[in-house]
N, CA, C and O of each residue as an XYZ file, in Angstrom:
844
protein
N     -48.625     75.804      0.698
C     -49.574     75.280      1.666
C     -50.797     74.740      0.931
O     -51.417     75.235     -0.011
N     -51.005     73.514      1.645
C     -52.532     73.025      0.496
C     -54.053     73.391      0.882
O     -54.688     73.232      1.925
N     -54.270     73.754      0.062
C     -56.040     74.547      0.264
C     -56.515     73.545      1.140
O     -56.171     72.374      0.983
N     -57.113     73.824      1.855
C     -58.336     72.940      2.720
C     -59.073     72.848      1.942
O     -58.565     71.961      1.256
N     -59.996     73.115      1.461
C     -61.157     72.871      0.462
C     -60.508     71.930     -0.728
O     -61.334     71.400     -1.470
N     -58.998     71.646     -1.005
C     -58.961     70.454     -1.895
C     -58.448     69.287     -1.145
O     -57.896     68.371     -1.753
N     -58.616     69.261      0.320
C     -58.792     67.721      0.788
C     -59.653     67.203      0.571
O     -60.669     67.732      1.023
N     -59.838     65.981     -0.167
C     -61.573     65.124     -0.156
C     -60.783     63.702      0.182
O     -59.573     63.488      0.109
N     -61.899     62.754      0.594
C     -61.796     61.339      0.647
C     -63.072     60.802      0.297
O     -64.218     61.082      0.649
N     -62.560     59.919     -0.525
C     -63.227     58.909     -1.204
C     -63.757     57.373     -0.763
O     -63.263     56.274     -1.017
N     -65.098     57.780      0.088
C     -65.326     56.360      0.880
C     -65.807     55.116      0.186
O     -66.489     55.119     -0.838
N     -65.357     53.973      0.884
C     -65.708     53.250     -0.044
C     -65.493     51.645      0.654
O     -65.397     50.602      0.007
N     -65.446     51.796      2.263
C     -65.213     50.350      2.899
C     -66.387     49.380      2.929
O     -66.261     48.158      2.853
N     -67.711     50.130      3.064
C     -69.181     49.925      3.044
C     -70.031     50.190      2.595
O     -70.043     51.267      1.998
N     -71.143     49.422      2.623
C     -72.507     49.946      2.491
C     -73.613     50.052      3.153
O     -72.998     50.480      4.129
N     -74.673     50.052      3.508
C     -75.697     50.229      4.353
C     -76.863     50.397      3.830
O     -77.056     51.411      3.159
N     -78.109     49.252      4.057
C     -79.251     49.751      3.578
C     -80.103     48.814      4.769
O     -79.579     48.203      5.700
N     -81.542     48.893      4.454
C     -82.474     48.623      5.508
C     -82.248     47.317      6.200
O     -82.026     47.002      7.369
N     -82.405     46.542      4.858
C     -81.818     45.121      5.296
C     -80.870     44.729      6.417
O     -81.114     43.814      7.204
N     -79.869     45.411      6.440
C     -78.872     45.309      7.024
C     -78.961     45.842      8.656
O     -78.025     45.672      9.438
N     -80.155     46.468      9.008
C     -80.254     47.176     10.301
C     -81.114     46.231     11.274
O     -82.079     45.575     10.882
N     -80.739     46.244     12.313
C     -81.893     45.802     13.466
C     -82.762     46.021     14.040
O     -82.327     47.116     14.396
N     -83.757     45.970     14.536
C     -85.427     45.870     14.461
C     -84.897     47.429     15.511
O     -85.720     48.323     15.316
N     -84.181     47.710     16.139
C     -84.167     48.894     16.554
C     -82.656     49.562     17.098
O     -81.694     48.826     17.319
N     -82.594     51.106     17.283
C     -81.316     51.525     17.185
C     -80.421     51.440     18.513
O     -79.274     51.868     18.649
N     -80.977     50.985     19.170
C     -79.735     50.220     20.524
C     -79.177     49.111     19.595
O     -78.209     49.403     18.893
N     -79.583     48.150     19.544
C     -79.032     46.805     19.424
C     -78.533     47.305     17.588
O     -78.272     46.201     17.109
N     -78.374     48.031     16.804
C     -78.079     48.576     15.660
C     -76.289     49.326     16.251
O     -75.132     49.068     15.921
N     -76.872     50.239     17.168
C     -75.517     51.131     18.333
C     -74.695     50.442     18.247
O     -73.720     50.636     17.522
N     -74.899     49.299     19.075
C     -73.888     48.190     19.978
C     -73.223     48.178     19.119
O     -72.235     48.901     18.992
N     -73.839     46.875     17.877
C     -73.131     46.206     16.949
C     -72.148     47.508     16.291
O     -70.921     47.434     16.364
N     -72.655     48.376     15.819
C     -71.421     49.411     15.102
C     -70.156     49.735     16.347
O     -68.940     49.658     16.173
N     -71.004     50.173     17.820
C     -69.787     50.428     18.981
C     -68.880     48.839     18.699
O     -67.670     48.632     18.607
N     -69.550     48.308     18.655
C     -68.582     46.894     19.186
C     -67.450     46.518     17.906
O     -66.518     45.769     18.201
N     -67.546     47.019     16.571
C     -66.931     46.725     15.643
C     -65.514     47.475     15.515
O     -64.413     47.041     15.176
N     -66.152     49.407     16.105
C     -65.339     50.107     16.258
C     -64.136     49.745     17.126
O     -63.004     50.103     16.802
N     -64.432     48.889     18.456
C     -63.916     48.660     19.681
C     -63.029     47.671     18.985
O     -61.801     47.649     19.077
N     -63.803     46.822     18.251
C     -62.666     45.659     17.297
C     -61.975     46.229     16.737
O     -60.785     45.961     16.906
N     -62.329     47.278     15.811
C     -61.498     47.867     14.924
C     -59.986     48.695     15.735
O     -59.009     48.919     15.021
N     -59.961     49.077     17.218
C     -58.901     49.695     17.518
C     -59.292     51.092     17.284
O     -58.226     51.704     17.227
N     -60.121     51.795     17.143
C     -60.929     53.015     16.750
C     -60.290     53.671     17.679
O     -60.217     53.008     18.714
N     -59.614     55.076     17.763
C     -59.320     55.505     19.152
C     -60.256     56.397     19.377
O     -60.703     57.176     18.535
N     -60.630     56.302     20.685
C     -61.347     56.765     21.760
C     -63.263     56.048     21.160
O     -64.287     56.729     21.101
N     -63.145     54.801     20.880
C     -64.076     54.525     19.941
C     -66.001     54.992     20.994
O     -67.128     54.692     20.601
N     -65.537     55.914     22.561
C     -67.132     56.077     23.018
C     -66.560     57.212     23.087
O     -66.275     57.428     24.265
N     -66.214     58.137     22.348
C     -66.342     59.736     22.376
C     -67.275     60.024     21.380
O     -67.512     59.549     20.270
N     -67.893     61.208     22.275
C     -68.816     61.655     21.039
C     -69.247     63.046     21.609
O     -69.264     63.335     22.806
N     -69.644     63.986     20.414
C     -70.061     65.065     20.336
C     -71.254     65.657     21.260
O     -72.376     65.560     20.764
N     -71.148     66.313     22.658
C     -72.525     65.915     22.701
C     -73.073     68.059     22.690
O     -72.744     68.989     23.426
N     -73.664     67.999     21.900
C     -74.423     69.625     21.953
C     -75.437     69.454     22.705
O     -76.126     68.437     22.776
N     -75.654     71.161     23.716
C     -76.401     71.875     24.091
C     -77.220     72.893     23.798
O     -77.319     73.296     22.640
N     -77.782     73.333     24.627
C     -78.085     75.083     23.924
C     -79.278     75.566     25.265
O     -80.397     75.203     25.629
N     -78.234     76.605     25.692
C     -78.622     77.426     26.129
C     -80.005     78.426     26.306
O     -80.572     78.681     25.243
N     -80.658     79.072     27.664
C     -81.401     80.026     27.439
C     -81.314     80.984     26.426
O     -82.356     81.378     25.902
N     -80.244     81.415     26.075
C     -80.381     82.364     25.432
C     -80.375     81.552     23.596
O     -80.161     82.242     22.599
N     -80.581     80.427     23.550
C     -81.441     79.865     22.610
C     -79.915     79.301     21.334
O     -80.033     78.742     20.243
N     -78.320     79.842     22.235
C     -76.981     79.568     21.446
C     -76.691     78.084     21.888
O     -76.904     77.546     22.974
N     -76.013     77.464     20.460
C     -75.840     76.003     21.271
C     -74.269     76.404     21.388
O     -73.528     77.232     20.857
N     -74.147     75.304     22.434
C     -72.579     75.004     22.354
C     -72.637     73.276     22.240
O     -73.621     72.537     22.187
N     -70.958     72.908     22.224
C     -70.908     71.759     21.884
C     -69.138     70.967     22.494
O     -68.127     71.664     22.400
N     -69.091     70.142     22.820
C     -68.181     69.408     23.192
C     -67.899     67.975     23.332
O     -68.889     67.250     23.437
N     -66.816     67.462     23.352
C     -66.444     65.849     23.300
C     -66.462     65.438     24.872
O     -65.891     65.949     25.836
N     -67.551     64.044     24.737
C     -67.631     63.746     26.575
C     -67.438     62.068     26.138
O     -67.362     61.750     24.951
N     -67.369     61.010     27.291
C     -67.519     59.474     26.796
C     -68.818     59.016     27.191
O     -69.440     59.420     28.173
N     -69.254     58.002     26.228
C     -70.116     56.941     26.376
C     -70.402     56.302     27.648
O     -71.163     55.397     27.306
N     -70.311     56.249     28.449
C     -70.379     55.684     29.640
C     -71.726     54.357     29.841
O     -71.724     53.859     30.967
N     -72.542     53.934     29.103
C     -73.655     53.036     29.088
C     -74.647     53.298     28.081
O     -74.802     54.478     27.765
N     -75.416     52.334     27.463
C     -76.045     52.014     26.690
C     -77.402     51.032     26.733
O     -77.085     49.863     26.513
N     -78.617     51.191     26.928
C     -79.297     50.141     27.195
C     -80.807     50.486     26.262
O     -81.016     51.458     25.537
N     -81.623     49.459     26.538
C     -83.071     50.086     25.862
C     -84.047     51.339     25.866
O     -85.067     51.691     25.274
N     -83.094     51.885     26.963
C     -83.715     53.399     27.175
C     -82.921     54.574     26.660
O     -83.476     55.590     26.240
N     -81.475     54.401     26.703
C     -80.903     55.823     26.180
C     -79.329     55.419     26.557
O     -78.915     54.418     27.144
N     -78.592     56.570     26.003
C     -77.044     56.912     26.576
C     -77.232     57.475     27.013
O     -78.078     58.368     26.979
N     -75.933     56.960     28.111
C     -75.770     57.846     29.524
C     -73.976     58.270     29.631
O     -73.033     57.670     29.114
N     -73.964     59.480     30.471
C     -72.823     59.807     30.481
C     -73.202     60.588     31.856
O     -74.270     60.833     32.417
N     -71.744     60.887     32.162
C     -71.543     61.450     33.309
C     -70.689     62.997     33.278
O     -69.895     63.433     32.445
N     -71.245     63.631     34.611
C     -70.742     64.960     34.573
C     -70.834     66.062     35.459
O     -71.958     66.061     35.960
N     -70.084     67.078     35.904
C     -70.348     67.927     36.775
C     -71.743     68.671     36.409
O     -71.835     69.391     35.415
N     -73.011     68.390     37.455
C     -74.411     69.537     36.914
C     -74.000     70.960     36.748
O     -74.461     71.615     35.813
N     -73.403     71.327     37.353
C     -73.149     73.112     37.515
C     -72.451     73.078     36.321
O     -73.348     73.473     35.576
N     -71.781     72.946     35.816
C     -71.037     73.198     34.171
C     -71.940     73.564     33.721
O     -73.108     73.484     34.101
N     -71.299     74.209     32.467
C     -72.107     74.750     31.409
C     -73.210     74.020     31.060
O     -74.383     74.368     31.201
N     -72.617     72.542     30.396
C     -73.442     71.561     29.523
C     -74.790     71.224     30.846
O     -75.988     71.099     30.593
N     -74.170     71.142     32.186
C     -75.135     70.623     33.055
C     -76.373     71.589     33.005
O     -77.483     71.245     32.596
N     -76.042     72.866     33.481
C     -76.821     73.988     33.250
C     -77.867     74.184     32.178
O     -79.035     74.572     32.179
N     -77.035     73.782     31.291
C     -77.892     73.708     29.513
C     -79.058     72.491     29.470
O     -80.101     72.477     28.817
N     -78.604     71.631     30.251
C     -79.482     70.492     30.232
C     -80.739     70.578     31.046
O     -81.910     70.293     30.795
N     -80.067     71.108     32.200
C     -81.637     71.176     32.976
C     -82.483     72.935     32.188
O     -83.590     73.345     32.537
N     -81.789     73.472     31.392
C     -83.205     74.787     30.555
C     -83.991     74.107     30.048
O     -85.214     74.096     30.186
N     -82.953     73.132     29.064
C     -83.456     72.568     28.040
C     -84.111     71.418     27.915
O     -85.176     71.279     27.314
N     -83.525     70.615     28.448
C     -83.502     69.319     28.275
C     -83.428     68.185     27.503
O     -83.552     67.015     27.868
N     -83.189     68.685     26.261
C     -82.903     68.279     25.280
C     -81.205     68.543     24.291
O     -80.598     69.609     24.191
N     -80.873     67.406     23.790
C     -79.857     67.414     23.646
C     -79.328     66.767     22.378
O     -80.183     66.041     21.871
N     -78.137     66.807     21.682
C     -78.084     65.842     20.410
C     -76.317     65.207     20.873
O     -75.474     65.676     21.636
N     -76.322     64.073     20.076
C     -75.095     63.563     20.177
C     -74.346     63.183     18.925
O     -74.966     63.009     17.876
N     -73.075     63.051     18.993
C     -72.808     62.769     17.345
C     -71.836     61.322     17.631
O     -71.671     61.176     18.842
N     -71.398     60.615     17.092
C     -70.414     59.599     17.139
C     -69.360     59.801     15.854
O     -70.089     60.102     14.908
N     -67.963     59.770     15.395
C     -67.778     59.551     14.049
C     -66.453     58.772     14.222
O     -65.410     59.276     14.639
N     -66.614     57.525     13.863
C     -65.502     56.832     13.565
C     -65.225     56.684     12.199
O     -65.916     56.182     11.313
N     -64.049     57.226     12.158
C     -63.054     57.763     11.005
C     -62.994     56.578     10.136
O     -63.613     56.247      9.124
N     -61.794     55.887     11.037
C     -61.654     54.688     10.196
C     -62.410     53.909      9.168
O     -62.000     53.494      8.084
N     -64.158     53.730      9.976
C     -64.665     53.057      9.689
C     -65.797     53.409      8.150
O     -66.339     52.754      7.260
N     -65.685     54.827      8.574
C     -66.477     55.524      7.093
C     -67.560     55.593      7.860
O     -68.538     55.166      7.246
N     -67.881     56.052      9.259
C     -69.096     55.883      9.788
C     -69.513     57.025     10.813
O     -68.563     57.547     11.397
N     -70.799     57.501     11.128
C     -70.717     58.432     12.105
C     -72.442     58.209     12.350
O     -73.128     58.076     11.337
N     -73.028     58.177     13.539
C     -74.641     57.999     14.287
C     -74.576     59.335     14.602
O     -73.445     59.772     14.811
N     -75.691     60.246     14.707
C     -76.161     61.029     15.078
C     -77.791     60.516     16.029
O     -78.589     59.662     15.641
N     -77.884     61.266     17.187
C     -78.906     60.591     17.823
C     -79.228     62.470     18.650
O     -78.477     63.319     19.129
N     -80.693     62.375     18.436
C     -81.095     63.590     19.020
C     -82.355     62.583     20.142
O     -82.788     61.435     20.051
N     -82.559     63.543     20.990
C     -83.558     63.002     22.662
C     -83.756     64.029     23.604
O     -83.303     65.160     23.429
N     -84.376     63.715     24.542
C     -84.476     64.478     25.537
C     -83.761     63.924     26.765
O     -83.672     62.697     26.813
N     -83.291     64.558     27.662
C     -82.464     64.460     28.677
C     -83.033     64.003     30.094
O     -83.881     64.794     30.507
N     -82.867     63.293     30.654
C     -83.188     63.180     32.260
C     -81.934     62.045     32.773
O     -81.381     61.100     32.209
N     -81.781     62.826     34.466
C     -80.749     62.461     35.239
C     -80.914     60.920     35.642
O     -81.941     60.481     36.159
N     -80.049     60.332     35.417
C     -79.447     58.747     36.146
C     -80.075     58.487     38.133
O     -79.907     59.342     39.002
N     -80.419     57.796     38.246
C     -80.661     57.571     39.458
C     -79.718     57.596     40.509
O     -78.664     57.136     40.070
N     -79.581     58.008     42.014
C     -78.449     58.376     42.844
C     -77.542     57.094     42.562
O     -76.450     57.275     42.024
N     -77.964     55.766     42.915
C     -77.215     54.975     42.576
C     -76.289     54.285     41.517
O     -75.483     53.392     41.781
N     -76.528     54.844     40.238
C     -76.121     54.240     39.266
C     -74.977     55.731     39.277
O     -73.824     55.598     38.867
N     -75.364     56.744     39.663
C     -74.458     57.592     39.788
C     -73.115     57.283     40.742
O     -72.005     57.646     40.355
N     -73.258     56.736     41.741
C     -72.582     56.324     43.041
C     -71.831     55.390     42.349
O     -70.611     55.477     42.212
N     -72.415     54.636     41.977
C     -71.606     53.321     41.686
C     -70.754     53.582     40.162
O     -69.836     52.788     39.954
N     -70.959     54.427     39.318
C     -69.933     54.869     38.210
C     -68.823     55.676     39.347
O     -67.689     55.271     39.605
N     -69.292     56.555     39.763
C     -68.135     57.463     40.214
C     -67.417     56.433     41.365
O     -66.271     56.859     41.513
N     -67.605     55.387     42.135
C     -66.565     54.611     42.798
C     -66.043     53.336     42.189
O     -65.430     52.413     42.727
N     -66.451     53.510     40.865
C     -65.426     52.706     39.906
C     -64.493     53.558     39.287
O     -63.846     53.083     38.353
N     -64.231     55.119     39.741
C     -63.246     55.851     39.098
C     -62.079     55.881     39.175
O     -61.839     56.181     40.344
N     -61.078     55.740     38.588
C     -59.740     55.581     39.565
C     -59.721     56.944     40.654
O     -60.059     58.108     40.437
N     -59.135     56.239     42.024
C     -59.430     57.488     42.798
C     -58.896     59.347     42.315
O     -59.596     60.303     42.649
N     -58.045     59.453     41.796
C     -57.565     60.401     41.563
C     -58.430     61.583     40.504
O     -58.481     62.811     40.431
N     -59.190     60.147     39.599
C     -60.264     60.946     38.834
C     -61.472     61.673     39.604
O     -61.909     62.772     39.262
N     -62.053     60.773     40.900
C     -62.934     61.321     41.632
C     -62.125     62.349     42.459
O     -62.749     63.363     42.771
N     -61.075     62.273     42.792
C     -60.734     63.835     43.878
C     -60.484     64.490     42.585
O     -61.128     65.487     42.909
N     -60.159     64.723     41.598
C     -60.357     65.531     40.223
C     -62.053     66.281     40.339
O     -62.366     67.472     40.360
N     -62.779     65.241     40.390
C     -64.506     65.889     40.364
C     -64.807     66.938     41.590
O     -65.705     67.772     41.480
N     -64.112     66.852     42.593
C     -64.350     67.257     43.832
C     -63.759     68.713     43.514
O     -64.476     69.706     43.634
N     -62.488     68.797     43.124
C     -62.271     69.816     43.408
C     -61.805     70.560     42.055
O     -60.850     71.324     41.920
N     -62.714     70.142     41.114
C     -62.802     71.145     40.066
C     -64.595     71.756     40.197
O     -65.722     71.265     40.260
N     -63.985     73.035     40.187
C     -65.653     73.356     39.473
C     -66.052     73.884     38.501
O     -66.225     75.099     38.413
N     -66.250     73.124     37.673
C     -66.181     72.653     36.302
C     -67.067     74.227     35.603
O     -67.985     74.952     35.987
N     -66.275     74.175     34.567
C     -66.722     75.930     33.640
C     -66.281     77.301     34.698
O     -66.058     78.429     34.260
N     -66.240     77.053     35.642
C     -65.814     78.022     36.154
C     -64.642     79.060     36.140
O     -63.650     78.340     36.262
N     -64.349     79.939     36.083
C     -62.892     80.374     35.962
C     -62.303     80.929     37.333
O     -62.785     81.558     38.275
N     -60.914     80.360     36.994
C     -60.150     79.866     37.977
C     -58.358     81.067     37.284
O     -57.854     81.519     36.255
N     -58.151     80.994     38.747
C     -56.890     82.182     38.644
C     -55.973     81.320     38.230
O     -54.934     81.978     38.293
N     -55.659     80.090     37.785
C     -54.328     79.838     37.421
C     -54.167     78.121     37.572
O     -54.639     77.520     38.537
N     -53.818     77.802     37.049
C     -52.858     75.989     36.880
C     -53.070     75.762     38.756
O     -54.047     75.230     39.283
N     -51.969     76.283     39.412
C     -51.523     76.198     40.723
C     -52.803     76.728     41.954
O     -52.744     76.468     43.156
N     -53.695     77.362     41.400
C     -54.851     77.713     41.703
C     -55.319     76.001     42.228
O     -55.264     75.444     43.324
N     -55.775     75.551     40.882
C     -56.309     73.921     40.215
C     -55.561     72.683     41.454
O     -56.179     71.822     42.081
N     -54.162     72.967     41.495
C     -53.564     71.773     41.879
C     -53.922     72.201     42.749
O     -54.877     71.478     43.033
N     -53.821     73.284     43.818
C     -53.958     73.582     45.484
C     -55.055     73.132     45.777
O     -55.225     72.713     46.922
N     -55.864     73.102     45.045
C     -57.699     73.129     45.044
C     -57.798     70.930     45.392
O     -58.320     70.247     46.272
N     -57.126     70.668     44.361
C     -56.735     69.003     44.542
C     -55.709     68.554     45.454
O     -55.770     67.371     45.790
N     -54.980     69.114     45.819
C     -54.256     69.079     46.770
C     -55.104     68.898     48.750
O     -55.004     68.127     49.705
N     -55.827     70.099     48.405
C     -56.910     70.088     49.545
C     -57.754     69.031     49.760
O     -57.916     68.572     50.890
N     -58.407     68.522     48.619
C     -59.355     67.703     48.355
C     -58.802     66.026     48.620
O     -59.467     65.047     48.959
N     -57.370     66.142     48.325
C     -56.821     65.103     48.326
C     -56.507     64.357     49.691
O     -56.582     63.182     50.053
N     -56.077     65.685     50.363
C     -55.872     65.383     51.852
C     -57.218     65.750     52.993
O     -57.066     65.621     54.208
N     -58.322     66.148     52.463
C     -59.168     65.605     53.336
C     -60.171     64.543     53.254
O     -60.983     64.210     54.117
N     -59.932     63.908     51.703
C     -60.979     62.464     51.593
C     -60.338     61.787     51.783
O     -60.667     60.956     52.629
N     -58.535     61.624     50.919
C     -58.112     60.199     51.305
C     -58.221     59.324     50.367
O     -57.950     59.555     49.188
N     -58.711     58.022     50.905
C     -58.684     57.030     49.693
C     -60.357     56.735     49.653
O     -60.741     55.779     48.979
N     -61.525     57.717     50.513
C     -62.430     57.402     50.252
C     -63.459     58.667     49.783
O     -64.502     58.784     50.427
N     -63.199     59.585     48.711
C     -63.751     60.419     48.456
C     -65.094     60.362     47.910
O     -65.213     60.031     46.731
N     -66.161     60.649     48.628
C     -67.713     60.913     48.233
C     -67.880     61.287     47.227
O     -67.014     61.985     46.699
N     -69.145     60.947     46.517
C     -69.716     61.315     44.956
C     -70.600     62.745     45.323
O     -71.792     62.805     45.626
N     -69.541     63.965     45.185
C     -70.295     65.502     45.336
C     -72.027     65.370     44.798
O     -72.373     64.865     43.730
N     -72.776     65.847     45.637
C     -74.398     66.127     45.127
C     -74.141     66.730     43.647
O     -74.652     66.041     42.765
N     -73.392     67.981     43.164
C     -72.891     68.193     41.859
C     -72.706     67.485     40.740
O     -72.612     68.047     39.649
N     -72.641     66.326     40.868
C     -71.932     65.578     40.410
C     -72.598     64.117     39.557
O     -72.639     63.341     40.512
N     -72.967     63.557     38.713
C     -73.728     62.302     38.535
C     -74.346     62.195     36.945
O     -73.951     63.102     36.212
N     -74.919     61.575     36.559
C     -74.934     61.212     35.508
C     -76.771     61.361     34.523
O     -77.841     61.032     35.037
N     -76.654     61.754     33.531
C     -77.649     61.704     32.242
C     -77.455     60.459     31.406
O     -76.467     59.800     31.082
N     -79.071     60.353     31.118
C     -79.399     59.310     30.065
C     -79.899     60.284     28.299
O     -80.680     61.203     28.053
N     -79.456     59.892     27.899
C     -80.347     61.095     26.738
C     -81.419     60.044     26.093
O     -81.074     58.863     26.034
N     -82.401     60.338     25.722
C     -83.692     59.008     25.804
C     -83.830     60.053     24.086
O     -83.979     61.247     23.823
N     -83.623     58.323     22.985
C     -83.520     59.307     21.707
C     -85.066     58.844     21.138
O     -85.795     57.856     21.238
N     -85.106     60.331     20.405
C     -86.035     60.423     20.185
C     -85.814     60.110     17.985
O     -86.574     59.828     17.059
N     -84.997     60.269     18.077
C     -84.017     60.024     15.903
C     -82.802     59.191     16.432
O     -82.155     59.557     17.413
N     -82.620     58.432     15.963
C     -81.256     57.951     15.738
C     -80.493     57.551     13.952
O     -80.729     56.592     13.218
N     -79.507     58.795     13.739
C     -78.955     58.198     12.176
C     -78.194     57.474     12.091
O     -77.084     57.929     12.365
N     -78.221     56.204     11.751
C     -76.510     55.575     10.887
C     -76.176     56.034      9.298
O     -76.957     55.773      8.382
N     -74.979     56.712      9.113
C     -74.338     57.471      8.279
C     -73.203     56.454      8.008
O     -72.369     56.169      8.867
N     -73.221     55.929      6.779
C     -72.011     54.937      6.079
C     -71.553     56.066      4.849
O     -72.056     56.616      3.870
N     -70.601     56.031      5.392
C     -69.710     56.521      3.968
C     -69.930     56.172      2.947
O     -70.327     55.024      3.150
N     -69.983     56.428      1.351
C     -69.951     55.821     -0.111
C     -69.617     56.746     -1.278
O     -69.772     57.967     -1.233
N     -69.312     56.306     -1.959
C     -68.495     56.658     -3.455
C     -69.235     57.651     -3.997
O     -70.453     57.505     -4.101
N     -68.551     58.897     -4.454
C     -69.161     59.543     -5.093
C     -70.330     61.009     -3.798
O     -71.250     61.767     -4.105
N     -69.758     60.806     -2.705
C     -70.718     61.317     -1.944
C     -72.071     61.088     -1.610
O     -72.856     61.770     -0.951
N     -72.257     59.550     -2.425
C     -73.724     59.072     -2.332
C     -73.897     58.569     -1.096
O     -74.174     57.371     -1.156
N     -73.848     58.990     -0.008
C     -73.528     58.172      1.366
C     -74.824     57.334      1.749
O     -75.932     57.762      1.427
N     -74.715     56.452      2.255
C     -76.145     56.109      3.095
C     -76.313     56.774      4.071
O     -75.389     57.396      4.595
N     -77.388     56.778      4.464
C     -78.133     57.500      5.659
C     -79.391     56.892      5.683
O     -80.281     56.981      4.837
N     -79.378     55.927      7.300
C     -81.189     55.377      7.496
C     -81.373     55.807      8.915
O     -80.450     55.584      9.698
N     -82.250     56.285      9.256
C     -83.151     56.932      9.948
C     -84.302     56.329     11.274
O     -85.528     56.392     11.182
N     -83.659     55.850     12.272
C     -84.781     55.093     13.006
C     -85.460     56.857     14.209
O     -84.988     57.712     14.958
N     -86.803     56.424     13.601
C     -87.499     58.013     14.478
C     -88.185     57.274     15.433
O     -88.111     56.060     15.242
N     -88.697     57.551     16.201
C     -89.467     57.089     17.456
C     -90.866     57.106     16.661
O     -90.856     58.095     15.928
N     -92.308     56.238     16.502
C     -93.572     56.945     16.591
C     -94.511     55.511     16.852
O     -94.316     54.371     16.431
N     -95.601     56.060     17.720
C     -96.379     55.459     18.193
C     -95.776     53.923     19.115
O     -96.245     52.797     19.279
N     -94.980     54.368     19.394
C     -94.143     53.171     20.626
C     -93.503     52.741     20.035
O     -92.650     52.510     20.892
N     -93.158     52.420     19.291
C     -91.802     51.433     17.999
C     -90.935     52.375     17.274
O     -90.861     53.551     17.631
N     -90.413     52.008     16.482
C     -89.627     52.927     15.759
C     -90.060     52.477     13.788
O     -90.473     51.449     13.251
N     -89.666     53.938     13.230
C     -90.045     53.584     11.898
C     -88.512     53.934     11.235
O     -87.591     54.482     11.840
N     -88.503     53.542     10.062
C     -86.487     53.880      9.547
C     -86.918     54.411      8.295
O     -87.678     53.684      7.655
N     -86.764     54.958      8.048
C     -86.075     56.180      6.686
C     -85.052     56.329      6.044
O     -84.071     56.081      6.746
N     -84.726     56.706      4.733
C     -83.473     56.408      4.293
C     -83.745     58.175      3.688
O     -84.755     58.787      3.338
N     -82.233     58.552      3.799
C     -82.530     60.366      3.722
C     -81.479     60.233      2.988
O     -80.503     59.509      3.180
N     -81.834     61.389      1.614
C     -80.699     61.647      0.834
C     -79.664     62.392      1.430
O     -79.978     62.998      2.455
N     -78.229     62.515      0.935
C     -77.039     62.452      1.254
C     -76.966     63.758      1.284
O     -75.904     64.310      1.573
């Protein structure tokens, strides 16, 4: 069996330095999301997104990208879940991105606040329907007696919305408004790049952080 500790890879598709970045880290985002999306990247808007709890423990899990604009990423999600729960203690949150392929991974830390009713409404009735009677009648982190528990629960849900199931009050979407954003390029030797756009005094300033 082969040691884990003697897998390494040797990056070496890119490089990355200041020059190369845009006056700020949305329009920096895009261009890397949009390359990934070229590239065939699978699942190229998943990303890491951590919490942490009152009791001061983070947890952490894979959710999608759902929007991108001059204010923050947004994603969507049951509030009562764990992560929802975690968000309104805290309100603060970090995200990770890492596309493999590409030798690349953003890290973006912010603070959290909820999507407006409408932009919530209008993601969840672009869902395929089956995904929204999914939202309805899961309640999400909760524990549940069994598989057949789950389906009866959608089963119910199924036959009393129909083909027009409501966006649960539970239910709707976060922007995370960043406050750091990293682009992380792979390179030879473990010398990786890493530049740094931080938020200060209304603009952003970029940093280049050793590896």
């Amino acid at each position: 069996m082969t040691s884990i500790a003697d897998l390494r890879k040797d990056y070496k598709i890119a490089s990355l330095g200041k020059r190369d970045l845009a006056a700020d880290p949305f329009t920096q985002f895009k261009k890397w999301l949009d390359e990934a999306i070229a590239a065939e990247v699978p699942e190229p808007t998943a990303m890491n997104l951590a919490t942490v709890g009152a009791n001061a423990r983070p947890s952490a899990r894979i959710v999608l990208l759902k929007g991108v604009d001059e204010k923050g990423f947004v994603f969507f999600t049951n509030y009562e879940s764990r992560k929802g729960i975690e968000l309104g203690q805290s309100q603060w949150a970090a995200l990770t991105f890492h596309w493999v392929e590409l030798e690349r991974q953003v890290r973006i830390e912010g603070h959290v606040e909820k999507v407006d009713a409408k932009t919530s409404d209008d993601y969840f009735n672009s869902r395929p329907l089956k995904s929204r009677i999914g939202a309805i009648a899961s309640a999400q982190s909760e524990k549940i007696e069994s598989r057949e528990a789950l389906e009866k629960q959608f089963a119910d849900a199924e036959a009393r919305f129909g083909d027009s199931p409501p966006r649960p009050a539970n239910w709707g979407g976060y922007v995370i408004v960043p406050e750091m954003v990293e682009f992380w390029q792979g390179r030879r030797s473990r010398l990786h790049d890493r530049l740094v756009f931080q938020r200060q005094f209304g603009g952003w300033h970029i940093d280049r952080l050793s590896p």
